[in-house]
C-alpha positions as CSV (number, residue, x, y, z in Angstrom):
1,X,0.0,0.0,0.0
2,X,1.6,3.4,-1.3
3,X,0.7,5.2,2.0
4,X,1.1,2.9,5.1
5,X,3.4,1.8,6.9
6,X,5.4,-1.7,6.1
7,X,6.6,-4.0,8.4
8,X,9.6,-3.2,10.3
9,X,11.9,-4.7,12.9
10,X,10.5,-2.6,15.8
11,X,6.8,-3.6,14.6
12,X,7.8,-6.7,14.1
13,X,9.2,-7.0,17.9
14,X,6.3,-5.2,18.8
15,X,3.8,-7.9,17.4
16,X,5.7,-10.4,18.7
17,X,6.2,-9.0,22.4
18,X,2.7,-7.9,22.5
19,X,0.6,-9.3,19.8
20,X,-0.7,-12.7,22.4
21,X,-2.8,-10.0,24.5
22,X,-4.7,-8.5,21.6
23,X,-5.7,-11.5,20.0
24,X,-9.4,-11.5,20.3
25,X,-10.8,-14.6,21.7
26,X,-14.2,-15.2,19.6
27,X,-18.0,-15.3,20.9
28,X,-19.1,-16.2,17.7
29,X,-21.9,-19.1,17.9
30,X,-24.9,-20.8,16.1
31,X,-27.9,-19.4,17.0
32,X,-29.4,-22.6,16.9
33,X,-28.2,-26.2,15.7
34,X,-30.0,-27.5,13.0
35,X,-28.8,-30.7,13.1
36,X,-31.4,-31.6,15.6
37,X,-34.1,-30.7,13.0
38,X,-36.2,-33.4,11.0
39,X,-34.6,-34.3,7.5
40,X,-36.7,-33.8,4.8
41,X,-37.6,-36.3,2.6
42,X,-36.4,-36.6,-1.2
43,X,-39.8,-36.1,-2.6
44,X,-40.0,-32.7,-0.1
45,X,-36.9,-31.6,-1.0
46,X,-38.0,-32.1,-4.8
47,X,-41.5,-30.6,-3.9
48,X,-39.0,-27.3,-2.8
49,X,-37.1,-27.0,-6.3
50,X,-40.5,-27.7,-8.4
51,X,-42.1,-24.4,-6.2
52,X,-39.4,-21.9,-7.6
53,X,-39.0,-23.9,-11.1
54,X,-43.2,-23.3,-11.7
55,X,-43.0,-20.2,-9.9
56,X,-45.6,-17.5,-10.9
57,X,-46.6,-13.7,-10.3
58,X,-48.4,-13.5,-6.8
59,X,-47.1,-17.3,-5.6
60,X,-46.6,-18.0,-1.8
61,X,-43.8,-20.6,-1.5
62,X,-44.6,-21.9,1.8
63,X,-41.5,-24.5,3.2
64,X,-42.6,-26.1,6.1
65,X,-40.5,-27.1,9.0
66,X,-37.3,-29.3,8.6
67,X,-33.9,-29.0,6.8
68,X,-33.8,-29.5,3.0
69,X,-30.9,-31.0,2.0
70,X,-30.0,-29.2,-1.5
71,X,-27.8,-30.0,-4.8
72,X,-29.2,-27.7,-6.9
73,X,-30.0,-23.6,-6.6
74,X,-33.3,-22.1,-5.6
75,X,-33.8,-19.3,-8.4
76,X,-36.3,-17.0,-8.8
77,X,-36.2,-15.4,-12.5
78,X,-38.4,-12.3,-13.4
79,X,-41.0,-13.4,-11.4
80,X,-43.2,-10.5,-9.3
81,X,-45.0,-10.2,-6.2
82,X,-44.0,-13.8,-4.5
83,X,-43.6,-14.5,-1.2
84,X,-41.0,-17.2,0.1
85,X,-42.0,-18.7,3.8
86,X,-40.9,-20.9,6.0
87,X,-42.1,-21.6,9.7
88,X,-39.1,-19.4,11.3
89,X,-35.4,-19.2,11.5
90,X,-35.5,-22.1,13.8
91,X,-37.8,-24.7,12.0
92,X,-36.8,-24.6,8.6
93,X,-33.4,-25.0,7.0
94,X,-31.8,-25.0,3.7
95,X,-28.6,-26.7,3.3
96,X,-26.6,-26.0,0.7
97,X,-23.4,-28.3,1.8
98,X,-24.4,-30.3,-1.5
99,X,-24.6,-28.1,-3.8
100,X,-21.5,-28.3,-6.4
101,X,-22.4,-26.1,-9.1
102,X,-23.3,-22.0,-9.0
103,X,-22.6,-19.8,-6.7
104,X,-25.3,-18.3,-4.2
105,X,-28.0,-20.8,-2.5
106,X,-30.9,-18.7,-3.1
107,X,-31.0,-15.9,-6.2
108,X,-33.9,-13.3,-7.0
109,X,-34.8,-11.3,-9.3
110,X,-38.4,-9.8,-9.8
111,X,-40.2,-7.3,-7.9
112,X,-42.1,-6.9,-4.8
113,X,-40.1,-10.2,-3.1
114,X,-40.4,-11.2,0.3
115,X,-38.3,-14.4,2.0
116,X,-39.0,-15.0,5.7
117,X,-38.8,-17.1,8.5
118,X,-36.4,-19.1,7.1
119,X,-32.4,-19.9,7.7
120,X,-29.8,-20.7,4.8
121,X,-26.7,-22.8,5.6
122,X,-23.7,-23.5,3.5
123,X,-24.0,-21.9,0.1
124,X,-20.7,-22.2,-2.0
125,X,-20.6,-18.5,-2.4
126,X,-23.2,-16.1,-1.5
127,X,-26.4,-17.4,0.9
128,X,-29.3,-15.5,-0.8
129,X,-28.4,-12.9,-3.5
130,X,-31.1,-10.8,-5.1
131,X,-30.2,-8.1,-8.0
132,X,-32.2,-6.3,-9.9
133,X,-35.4,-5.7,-7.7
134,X,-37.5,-2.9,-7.0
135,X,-39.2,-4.1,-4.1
136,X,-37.0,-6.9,-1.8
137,X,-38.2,-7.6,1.8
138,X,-35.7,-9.9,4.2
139,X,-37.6,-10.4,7.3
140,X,-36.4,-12.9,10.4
141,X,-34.1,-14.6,7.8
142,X,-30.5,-16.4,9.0
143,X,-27.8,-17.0,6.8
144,X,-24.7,-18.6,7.9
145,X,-22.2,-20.9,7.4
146,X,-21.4,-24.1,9.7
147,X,-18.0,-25.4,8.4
148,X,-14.5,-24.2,10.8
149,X,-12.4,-22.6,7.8
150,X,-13.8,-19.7,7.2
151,X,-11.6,-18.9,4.6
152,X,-13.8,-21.2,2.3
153,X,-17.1,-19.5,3.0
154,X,-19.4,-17.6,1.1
155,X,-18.6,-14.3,0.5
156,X,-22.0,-12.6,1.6
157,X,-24.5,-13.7,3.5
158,X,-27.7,-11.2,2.5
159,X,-26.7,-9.7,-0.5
160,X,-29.0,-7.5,-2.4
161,X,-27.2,-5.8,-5.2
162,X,-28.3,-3.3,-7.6
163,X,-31.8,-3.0,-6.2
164,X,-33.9,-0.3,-5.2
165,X,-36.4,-0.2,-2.0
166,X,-34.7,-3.0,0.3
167,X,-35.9,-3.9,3.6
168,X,-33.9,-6.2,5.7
169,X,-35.4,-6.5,9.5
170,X,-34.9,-9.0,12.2
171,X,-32.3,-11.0,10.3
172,X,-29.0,-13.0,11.3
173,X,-25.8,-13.3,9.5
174,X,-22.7,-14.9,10.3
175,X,-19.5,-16.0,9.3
176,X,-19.1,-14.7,6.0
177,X,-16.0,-14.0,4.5
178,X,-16.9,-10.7,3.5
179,X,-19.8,-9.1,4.5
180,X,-22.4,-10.7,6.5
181,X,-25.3,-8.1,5.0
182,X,-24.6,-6.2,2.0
183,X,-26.1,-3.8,-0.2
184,X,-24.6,-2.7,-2.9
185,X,-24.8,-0.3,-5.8
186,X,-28.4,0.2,-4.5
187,X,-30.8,2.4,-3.5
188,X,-34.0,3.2,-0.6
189,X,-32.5,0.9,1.7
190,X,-33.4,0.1,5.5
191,X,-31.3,-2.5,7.4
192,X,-32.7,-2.8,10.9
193,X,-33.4,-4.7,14.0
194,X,-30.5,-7.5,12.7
195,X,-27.7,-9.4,13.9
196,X,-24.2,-9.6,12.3
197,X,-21.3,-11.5,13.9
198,X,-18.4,-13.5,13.6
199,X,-17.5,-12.1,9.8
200,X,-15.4,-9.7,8.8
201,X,-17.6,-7.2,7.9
202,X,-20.9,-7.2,9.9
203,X,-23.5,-4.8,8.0
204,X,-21.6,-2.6,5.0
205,X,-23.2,0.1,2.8
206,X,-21.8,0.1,-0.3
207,X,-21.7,2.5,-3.7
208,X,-25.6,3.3,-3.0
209,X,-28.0,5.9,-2.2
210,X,-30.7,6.6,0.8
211,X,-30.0,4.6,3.8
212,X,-30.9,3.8,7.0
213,X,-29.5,1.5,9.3
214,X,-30.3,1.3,13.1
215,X,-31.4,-0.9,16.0
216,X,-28.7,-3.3,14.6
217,X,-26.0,-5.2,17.0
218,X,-23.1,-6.0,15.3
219,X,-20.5,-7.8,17.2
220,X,-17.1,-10.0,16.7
221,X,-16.3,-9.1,13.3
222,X,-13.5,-7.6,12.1
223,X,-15.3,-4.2,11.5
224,X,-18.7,-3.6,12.7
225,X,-20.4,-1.2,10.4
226,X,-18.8,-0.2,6.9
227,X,-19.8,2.3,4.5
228,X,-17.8,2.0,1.5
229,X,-17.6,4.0,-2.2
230,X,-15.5,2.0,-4.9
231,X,-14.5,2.4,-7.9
232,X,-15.3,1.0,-11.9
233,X,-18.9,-0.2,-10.4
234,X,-21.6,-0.1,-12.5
235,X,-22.7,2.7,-9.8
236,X,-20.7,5.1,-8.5
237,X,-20.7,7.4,-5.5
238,X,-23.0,6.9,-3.8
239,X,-24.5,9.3,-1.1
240,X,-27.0,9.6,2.2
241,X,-26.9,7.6,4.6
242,X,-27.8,7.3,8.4
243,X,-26.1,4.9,10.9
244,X,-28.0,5.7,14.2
245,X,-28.9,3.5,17.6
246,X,-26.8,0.2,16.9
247,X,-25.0,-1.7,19.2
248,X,-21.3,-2.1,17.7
249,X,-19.3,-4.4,20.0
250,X,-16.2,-6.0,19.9
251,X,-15.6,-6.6,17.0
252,X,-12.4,-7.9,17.0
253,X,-12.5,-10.9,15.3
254,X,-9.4,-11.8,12.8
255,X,-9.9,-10.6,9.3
256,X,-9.9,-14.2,7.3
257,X,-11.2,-12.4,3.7
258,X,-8.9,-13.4,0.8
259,X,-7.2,-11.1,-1.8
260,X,-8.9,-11.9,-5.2
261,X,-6.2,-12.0,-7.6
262,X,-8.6,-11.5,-10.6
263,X,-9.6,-8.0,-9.7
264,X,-7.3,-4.9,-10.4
265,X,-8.4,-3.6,-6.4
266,X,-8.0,-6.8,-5.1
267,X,-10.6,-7.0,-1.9
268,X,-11.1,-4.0,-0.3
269,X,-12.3,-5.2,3.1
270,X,-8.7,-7.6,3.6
271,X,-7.3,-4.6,4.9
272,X,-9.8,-3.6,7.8
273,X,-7.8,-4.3,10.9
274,X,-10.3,-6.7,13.7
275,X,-11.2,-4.1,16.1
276,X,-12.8,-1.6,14.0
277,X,-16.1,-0.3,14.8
278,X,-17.0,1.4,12.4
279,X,-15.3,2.4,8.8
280,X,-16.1,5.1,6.5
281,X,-14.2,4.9,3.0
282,X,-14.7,7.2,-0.1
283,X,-18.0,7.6,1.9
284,X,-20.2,10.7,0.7
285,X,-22.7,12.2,3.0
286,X,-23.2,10.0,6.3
287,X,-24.3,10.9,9.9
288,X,-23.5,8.8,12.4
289,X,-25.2,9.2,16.3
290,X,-26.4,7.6,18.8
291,X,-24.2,4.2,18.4
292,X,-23.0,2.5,21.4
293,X,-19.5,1.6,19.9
294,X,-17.8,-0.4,22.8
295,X,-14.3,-2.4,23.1
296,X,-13.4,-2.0,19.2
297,X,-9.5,-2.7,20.0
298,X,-8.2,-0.5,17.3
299,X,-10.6,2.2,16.5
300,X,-14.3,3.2,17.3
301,X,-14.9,5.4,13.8
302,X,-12.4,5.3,11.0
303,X,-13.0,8.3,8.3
304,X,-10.6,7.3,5.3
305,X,-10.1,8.0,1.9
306,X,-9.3,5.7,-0.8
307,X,-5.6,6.7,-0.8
308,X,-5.4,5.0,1.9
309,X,-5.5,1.4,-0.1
310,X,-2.8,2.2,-1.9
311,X,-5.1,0.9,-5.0
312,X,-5.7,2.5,-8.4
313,X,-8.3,5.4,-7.9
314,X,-8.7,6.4,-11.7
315,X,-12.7,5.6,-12.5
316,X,-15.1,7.9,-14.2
317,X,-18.1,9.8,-12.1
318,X,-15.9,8.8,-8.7
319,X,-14.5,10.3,-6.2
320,X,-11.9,8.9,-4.2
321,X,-12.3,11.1,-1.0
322,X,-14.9,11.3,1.8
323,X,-16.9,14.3,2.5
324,X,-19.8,15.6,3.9
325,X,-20.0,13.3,7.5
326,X,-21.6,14.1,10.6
327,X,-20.3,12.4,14.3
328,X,-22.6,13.0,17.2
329,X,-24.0,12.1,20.4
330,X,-22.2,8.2,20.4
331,X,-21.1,6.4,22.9
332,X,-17.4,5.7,22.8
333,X,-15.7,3.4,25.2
334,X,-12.5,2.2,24.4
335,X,-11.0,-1.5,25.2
336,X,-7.6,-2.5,27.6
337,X,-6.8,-4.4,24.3
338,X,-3.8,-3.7,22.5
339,X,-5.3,-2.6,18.6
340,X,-4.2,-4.9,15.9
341,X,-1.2,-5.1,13.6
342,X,-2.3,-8.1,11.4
343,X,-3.3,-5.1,9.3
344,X,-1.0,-2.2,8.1
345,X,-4.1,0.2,8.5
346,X,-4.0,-1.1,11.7
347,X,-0.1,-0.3,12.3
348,X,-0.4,3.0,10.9
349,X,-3.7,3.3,13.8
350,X,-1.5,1.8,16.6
351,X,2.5,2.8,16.1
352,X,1.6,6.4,14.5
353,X,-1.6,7.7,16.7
354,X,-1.3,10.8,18.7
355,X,-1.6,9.4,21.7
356,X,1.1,7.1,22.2
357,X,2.1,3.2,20.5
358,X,-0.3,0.8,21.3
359,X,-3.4,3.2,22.2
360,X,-7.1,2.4,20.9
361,X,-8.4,5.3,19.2
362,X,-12.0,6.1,19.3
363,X,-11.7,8.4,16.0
364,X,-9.6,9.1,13.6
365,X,-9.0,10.8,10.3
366,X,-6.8,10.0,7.6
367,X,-6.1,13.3,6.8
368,X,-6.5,13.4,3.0
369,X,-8.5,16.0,1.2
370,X,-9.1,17.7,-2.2
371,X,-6.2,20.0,-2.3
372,X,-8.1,21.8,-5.3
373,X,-10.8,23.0,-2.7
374,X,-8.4,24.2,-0.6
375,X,-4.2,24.8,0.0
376,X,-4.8,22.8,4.1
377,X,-6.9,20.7,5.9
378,X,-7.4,23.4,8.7
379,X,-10.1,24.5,6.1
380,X,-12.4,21.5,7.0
381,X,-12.3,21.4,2.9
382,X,-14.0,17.9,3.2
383,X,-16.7,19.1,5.6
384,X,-16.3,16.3,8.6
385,X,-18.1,17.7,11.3
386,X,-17.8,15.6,14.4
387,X,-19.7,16.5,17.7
388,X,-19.2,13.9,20.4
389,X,-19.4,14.8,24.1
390,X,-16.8,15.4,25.8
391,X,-13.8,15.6,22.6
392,X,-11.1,16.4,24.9
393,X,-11.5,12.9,26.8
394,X,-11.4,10.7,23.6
395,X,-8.5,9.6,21.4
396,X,-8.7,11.3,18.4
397,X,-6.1,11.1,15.6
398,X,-5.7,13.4,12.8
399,X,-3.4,11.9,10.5
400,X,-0.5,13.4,7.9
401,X,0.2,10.8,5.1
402,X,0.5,12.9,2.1
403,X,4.5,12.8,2.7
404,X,4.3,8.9,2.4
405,X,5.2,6.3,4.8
406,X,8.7,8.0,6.1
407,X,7.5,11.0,7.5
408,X,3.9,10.5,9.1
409,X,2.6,13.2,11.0
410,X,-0.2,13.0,13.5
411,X,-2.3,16.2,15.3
412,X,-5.3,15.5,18.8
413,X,-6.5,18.6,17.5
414,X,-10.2,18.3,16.2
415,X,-11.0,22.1,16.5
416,X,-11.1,22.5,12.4
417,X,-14.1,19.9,13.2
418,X,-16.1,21.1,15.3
419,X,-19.3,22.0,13.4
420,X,-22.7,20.2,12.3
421,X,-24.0,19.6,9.1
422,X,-27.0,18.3,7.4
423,X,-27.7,15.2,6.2
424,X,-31.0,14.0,4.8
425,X,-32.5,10.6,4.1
426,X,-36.3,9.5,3.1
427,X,-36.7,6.0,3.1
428,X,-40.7,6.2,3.5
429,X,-41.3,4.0,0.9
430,X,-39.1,0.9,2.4
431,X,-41.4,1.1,5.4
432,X,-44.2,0.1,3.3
433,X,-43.1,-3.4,2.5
């Protein structure tokens, strides 16, 4: 990465000396075993696939309790206004351990789709996946994974991409190897009332438009809450969203997300460091308050830009900085833990903070800004506004990296900060489904 830090001898003996305490020690767990559930016959399980292959505007799928074994997808294509139920999260299972060919477990496309009470085990790659809908409801559905390498997951657990008016409410997801919810390149979006743990990205907002996320708990992964803009998408930049009255504990889980070698950015979340509450990259208009964002070992709120990668930032309609956010009114409590240094966004966090080696930061700011809006950062050129009781009491880090790695500079003073701003959200119509 062109602007962190690499490893060096007095990290390196840092690590070493050091690292055993700030390992976290994981309180990931099933919410249930499913094991213990009826198997369903062959003919039931057949009786499942025929529903979605006959499928028709207005259907109701109803699955009724037990745990499908599955070889093959469940797909909905271009089919509208059908509902997918099962007798709760608890009762009915389908397990893709099976399945051999394709990717996600359960894929969607139509309009006006609901899936509920229901829990997905086991896909290859994503659990349930739906693209393209205007209208996609996710109510008391669990996704997870139940295998120990976690490397070999699924990449996302709920994954509604390129959609517009998404509702996902009362749901679980865990152990993904990316993000356990995700939205992407979306937009009207409400994620609420869920559960994300043990991946490494719990809930993450990314490249889309009108959000709201609250009453969430996310907890032991790498990095709680993520809001992410990133370039050559098919949608760019995109803009307004709230995080507000979520839960985002410990999350200090070991990032287990593999590079992938066939894209030119690789996999942007490998390089959040575990303890990392919540992350705001190339994000554009976000206001985050009234989070309780407890024992994150490395940092409470990250605001980064994409230089921060060290990846190509050259894409059309994109910008690579963040601008336009709004701290207030959290609850910050830092951790005794030491924050991590599997990560070199974690070193730069730790070694190069203002407050001395080794100290969890509740915020911090990369420090990179649009130098053709203004000749210094003292300007507030990017518009980060960040009222939290109480400043002088919490670690915050304003960082220097525009000299590159051997000359990093680092400021506590948040003055050029302290102001409000306004950001606006209307997600009226996702409350409707």
């Amino acid at each position: 990465m062109k602007y962190l830090i690499h490893h060096s001898l007095v990290l390196t003996a840092f690590f070493i000396v050091f690292g055993i305490w700030s390992c976290s020690t994981s309180t990931t767990e099933m919410s249930f075993d499913s094991s213990k559930l009826k198997k369903a016959s062959q003919e039931d399980v057949e009786k499942i696939i025929e529903s979605f292959i006959l499928a028709k505007d207005g259907d109701v799928i109803h699955i009724p309790a037990g745990f499908y074994n599955l070889k093959t997808q469940l797909i909905l294509d271009n089919i509208n206004n059908v509902t997918i139920k099962g007798e709760g999260m608890e009762q009915t299972v389908l397990s893709f351990r099976e399945l051999k060919a394709g990717g996600e477990g359960v894929k969607l496309v139509g309009n006006n789709i609901k899936i509920e009470n229901i829990s997905v085990e086991d896909a290859p790659g994503d659990g349930i996946k739906s693209q393209h809908c205007d209208g996609i409801t996710f109510r008391k559905v669990n996704v997870t994974w139940t295998n120990g390498d976690k490397s070999k997951n699924g990449t996302y657990a709920i994954y509604p991409v390129q959609c517009k008016n998404v509702m996902i409410d009362e749901c679980i997801a865990s152990h993904s190897k990316d993000a356990g919810i995700y939205v992407g390149q979306s937009e009207n979006i409400i994620v609420r009332n869920s559960l994300a743990f043990g991946n490494v990205a719990g809930i993450e907002i990314e490249n889309s438009d009108n959000a709201e996320v609250y009453g969430n708990t996310a907890r032991d992964n790498s990095g709680g809450i993520l809001v992410f803009n990133l370039p050559g998408l098919p949608k760019s930049d995109g803009k307004g969203t709230k995080i507000y009255d979520n839960d985002v504990i410990s999350n200090n889980h070991v990032n287990f997300a593999t590079a992938l070698s066939d894209e030119p950015n690789g996999n942007t979340v490998t390089m959040i460091p575990p303890g990392s509450g919540i992350v705001l990259l190339a994000a554009k208009e976000v206001e985050v308050y009234n989070n309780r964002i407890h024992k994150n070992k490395t940092v409470g709120i990250a605001i980064a830009n994409y230089h921060i990668t060290g990846f190509p930032m050259d894409a059309p309609n994109w910008s690579p900085f963040t601008s336009n956010i709004f701290l207030h009114n959290n609850d910050l409590k830092r951790t005794w833990r030491l924050p991590d240094l599997s990560k070199e966004f974690g070193q730069l966090i730790s070694v190069y903070n203002a407050h001395g080696k080794g100290k969890t930061q509740d915020i911090i700011y990369d420090g990179f800004w649009d130098k053709s809006l203004s000749d210094n950062i003292e300007t507030n050129p990017m518009n980060i506004c960040i009222q939290e009781k109480e400043m002088e009491k919490l670690n915050f880090t304003l960082f220097d990296l525009w000299e590159g790695e051997e000359n990093i500079k680092s400021s506590k003073d948040y003055s050029p900060f302290n102001c409000k701003t306004e950001i606006k959200t209307d997600v009226s119509a996702v409350t409707k489904l």
